[in-house]
C-alpha positions in Angstrom: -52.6 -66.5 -30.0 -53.1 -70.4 -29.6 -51.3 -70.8 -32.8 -48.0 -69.2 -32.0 -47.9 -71.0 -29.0 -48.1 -74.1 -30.2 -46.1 -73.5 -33.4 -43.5 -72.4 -30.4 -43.9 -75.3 -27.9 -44.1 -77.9 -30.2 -40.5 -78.7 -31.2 -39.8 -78.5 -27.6 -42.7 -81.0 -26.2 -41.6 -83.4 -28.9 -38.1 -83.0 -27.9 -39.0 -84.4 -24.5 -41.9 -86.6 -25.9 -44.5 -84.5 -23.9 -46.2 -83.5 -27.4 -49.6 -85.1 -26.4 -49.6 -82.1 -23.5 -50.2 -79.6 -26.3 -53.8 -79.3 -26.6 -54.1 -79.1 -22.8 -51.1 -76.5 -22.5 -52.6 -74.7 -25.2 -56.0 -74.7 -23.9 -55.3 -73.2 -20.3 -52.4 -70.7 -21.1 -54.9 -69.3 -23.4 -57.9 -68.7 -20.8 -55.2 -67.5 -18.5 -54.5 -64.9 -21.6 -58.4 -64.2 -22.3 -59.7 -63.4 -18.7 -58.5 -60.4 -17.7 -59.3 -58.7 -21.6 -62.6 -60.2 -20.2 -62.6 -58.9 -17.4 -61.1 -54.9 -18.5 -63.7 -54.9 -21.1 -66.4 -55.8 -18.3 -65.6 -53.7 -16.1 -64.9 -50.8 -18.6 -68.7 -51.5 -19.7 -69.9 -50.9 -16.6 -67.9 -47.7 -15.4 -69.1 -46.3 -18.7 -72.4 -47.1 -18.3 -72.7 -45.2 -14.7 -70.9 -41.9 -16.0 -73.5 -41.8 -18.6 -76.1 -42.3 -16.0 -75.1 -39.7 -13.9 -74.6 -36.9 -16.6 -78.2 -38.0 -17.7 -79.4 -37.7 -14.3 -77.1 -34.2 -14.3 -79.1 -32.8 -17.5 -82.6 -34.1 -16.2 -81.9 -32.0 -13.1 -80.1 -29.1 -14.9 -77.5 -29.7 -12.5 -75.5 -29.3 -15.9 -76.6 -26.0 -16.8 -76.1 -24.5 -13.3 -72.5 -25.7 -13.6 -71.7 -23.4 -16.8 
């Protein structure tokens, strides 16, 4: 991800003689990228984790069985 960006950029920093911007540029545009997959997978984690915990707590209690 950080590499296509800054194979892109590049020619156009140096164009403008901002290419010393690059590593910054680079830097926060790929945080920007990285925190919400962060924060899905977080947040997926955790949803996951409570339906398990309730179907356990369903099966402890046959809750499960009366269902079927």
């Amino acid at each position: 991800m950080g590499l296509v960006l800054t194979v892109q950029s590049r020619p156009t920093l140096e164009r403008f003689g901002a290419a010393s911007m690059l590593p910054a540029m680079v830097a926060i545009s790929v945080v920007r990228e990285i925190a919400p997959v962060i924060t899905a997978i977080i947040g997926a984690g955790k949803i996951g984790s409570s339906m398990g915990a309730e179907l356990g707590s369903m099966k402890v209690t046959e809750r499960i069985d009366a269902m079927g």
